[in-house]
C-alpha positions in Angstrom: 221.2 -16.7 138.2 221.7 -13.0 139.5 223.7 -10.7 137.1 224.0 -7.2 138.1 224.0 -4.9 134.9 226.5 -2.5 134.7 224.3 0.3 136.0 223.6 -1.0 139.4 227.3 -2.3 140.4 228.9 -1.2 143.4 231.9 0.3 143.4 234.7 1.6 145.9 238.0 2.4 146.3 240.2 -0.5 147.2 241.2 1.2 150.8 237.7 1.3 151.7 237.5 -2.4 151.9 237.2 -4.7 155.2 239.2 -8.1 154.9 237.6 -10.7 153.9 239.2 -12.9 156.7 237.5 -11.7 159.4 234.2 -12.1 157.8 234.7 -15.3 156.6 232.9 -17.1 159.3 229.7 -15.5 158.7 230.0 -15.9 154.8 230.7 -19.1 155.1 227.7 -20.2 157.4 226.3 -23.4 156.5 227.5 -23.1 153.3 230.1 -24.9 150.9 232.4 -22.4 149.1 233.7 -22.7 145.4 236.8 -20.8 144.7 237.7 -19.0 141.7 240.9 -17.3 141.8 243.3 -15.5 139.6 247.3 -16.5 138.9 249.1 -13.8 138.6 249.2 -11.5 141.7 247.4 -13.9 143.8 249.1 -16.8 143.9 252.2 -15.7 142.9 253.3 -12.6 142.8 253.7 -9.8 140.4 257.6 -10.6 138.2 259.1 -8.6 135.6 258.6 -11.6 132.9 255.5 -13.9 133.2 257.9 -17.1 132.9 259.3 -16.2 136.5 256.2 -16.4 137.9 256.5 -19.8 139.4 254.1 -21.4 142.1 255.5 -22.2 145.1 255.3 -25.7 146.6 253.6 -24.1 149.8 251.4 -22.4 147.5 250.2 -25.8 146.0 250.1 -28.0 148.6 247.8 -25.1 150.3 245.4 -25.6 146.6 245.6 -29.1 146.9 243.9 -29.6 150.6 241.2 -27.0 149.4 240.5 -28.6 146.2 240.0 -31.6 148.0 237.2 -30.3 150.2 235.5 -27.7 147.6 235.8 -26.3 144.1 238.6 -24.5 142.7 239.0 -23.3 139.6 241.9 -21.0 138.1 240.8 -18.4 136.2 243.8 -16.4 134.4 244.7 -14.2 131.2 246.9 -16.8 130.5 246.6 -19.8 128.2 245.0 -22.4 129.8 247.6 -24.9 129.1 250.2 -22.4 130.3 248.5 -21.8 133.8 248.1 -25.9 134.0 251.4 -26.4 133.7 252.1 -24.0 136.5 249.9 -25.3 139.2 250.2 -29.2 138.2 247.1 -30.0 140.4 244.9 -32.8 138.3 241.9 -31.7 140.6 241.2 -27.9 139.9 239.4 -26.7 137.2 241.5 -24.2 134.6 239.9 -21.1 132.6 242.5 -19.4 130.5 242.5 -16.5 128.5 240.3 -14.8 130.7 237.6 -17.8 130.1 238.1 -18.4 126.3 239.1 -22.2 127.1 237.8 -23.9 129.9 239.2 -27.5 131.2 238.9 -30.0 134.3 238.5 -33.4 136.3 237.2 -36.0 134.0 238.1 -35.3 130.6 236.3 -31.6 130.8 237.3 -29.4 128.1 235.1 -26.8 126.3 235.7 -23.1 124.5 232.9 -21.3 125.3 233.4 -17.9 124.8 233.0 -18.2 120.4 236.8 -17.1 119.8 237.9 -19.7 117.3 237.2 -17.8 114.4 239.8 -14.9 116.0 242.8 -16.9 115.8 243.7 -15.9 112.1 243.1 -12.5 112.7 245.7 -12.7 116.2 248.3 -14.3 114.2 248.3 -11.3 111.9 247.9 -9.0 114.7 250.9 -10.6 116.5 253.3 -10.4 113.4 252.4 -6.7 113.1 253.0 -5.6 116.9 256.2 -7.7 116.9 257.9 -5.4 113.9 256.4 -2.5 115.1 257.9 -2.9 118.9 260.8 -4.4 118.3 262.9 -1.2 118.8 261.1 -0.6 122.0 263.7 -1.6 124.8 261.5 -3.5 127.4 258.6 -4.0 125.2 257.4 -7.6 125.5 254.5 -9.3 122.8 253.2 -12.0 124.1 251.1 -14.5 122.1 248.7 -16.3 123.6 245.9 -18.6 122.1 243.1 -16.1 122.1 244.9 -13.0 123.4 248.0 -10.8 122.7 249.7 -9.5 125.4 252.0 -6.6 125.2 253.6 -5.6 128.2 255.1 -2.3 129.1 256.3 -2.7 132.5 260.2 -3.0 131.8 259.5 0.5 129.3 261.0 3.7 130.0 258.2 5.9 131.3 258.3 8.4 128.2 258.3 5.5 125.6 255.1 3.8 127.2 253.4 6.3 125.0 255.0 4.9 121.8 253.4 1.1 123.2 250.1 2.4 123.1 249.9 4.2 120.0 251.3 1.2 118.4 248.7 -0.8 119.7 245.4 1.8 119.4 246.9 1.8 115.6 246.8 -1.8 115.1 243.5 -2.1 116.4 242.0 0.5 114.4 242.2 -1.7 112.0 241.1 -4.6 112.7 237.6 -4.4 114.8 237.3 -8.1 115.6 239.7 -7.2 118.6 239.0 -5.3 121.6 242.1 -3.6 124.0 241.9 -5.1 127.4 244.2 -3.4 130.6 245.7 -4.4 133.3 248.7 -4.3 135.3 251.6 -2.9 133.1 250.1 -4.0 130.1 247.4 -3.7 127.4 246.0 -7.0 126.0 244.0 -7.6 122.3 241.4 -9.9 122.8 238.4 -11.3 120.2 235.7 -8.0 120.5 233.1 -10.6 121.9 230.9 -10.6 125.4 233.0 -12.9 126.9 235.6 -12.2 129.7 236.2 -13.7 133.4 232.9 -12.8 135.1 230.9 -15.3 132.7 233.5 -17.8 132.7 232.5 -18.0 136.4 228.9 -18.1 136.1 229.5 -20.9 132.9 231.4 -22.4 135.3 228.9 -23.0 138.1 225.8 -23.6 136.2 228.1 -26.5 134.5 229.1 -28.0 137.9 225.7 -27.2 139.0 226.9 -25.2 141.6 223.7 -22.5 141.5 222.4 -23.7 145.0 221.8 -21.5 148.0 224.1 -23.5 150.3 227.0 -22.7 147.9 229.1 -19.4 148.0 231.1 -18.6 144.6 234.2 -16.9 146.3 236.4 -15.3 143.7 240.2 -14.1 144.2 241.7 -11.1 141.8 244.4 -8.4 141.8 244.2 -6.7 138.5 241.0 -4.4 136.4 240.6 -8.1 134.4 239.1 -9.4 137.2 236.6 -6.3 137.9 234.2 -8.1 135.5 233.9 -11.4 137.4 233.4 -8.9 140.7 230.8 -7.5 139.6 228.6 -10.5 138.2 229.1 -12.1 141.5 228.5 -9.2 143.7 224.8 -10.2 144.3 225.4 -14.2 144.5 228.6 -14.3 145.3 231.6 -12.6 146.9 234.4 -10.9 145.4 237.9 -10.4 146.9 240.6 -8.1 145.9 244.4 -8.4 146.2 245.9 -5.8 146.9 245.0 -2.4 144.7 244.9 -1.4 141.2 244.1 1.9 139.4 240.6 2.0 139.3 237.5 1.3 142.0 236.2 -2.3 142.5 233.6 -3.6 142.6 235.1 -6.3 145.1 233.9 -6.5 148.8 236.7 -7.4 150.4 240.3 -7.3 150.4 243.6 -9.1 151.1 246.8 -7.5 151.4 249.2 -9.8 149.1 249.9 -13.2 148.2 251.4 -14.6 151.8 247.4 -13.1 152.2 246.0 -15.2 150.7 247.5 -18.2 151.1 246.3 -17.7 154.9 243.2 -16.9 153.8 243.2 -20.3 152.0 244.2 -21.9 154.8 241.5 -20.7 156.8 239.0 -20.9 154.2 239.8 -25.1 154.0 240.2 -25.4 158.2 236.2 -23.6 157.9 235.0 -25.5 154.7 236.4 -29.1 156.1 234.4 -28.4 159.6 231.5 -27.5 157.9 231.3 -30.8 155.5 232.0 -32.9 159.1 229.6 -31.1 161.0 226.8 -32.2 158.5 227.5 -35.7 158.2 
C-alpha cells in the first residue's frame, strides 16, 4: 500500500482544480471504483444545526444503485450510529468519528483507531466546555462517542474568539486530546494517529480492495477530509466539494451537492457498463 508522507503531498488551491466528471472516463478505465465519501457538505448540504441535515430520498436512492454495483462507504465526523441512521442503506459501509468506529454488511463492526480508553477523559471534557459556553449565544457542544464538537457558526464574529480560548484552555490540560478544524467549528478528538485517511486504507485492505483494477475514489468538503486526500493521492483519487480555507491535496473538484449526486450518477451508469462489458 502507497502512503505519501506528509513531505511529498501535493497541494493546490481548490480553484486550480479540473472536475473530476470530465475525467472520469479515463479514471475509471477497466477499473471497478470504491467510494468513500463524506456526509456533511456532500451529500447534504451545509445547515445551521447538524440535526437538519437530512438526506434526501433522491440522494439515497442515487447511493443505493451505486452501492449495488461497487463499494461505498460513509466516512464522517459524526457518530457512526448517527450517520447510519441518516442514510438507512443496509449495504454501505459506515466510518464515524472520522474512522474511530467502523461498521458494515454482514455483522462488520470493529474500532480500530485505539480510542476506547478516551471516552472517560471526553465525558469530563464535555461537562467542562458545556459550563464554560453556556453564555455564549450560538455556541453549540456537541458530544459525540469519540469526539466533541463545538460549533461556532451561529457566534457573533467578535465572540468566536471567546470559543476558542475556551477550548485551547481546556485542552491544555488534558493532552490525551488533540483540536481538530473544520467548517465553523473546532473538534477534540483522542491525540492518537488515527483520522479519515487511514480509516480508508483500513478499509480497503479489510475488503481486500488493494488490487490494481480497483480505484479508491474519495468525496470531501471540509480540512477533515485533507488527510484521507492525501494518503490516496498516489493510489487513489481524491475529490473536493466545493472550497475550504486551506489548499488540498484533492485532484479534482465538484461544485456542490446537486454535483455530486450527478457525479454519482454518472460514476454508477460507467461502473455498471464496465462490470457488463467483462462478463
Amino acid at each position: 500500500m502507497t502512503n505519501l508522507s506528509r513531505t511529498e503531498i501535493q497541494k493546490r488551491e481548490a480553484s486550480e482544480l479540473p472536475s473530476v466528471s470530465n475525467h472520469l472516463n479515463k479514471l475509471l478505465e477497466n477499473k471497478t471504483p470504491a467510494v468513500f465519501l463524506d456526509y456533511d457538505g456532500c451529500l447534504t448540504p451545509i445547515v445551521k444545526q447538524p440535526e437538519m441535515a437530512v438526506l434526501s430520498p433522491e440522494m439515497r436512492d442515487v447511493l443505493a444503485e451505486l452501492a449495488a454495483v461497487c463499494p461505498v462507504a460513509i466516512v464522517s465526523g459524526r457518530d457512526r450510529q448517527n450517520v447510519q441512521q441518516l442514510v438507512q442503506l443496509d449495504n454501505l459501509y459506515y466510518a464515524g468519528s472520522h474512522g474511530f468506529d467502523i461498521s458494515g454488511p454482514d455483522g462488520m463492526h470493529t474500532e480500530p483507531g485505539g480510542a476506547a480508553e478516551a471516552l472517560p477523559i471526553l465525558d469530563e471534557v464535555d461537562k467542562l466546555l458545556q459550563d464554560e459556553l453556556k453564555d455564549i449565544q450560538g455556541a453549540i457542544v456537541e458530544r459525540k462517542r469519540y469526539a466533541i464538537a463545538v460549533h461556532y457558526r451561529n457566534v457573533a464574529e467578535e465572540k468566536v474568539a471567546i470559543v476558542e480560548k475556551a477550548v485551547d484552555s481546556v485542552l491544555s490540560r488534558f493532552p490525551q486530546l488533540k483540536k481538530g478544524l473544520g467548517k465553523k467549528i473546532y473538534e477534540l478528538k483522542p491525540n492518537l494517529d488515527w483520522h479519515k485517511g487511514k480509516a480508508v486504507l483500513w478499509l480497503l485492505d479489510a475488503l481486500e480492495l488493494n488490487k490494481p483494477d480497483v480505484v479508491p475514489i474519495y468525496i470531501g468538503d471540509d480540512i477533515t477530509d485533507e488527510d484521507a486526500f492525501a494518503s490516496l493521492q498516489e493510489m487513489g483519487v481524491g475529490v473536493l466539494v466545493g472550497a475550504h480555507d486551506d489548499k488540498t491535496a484533492a485532484s479534482y473538484s465538484l461544485k456542490d451537492v446537486e454535483d455530486v449526486k450527478a457525479f454519482l450518477q454518472q460514476l454508477t451508469y460507467l461502473a455498471k457498463s464496465n462490470r457488463e462489458a467483462q462478463l
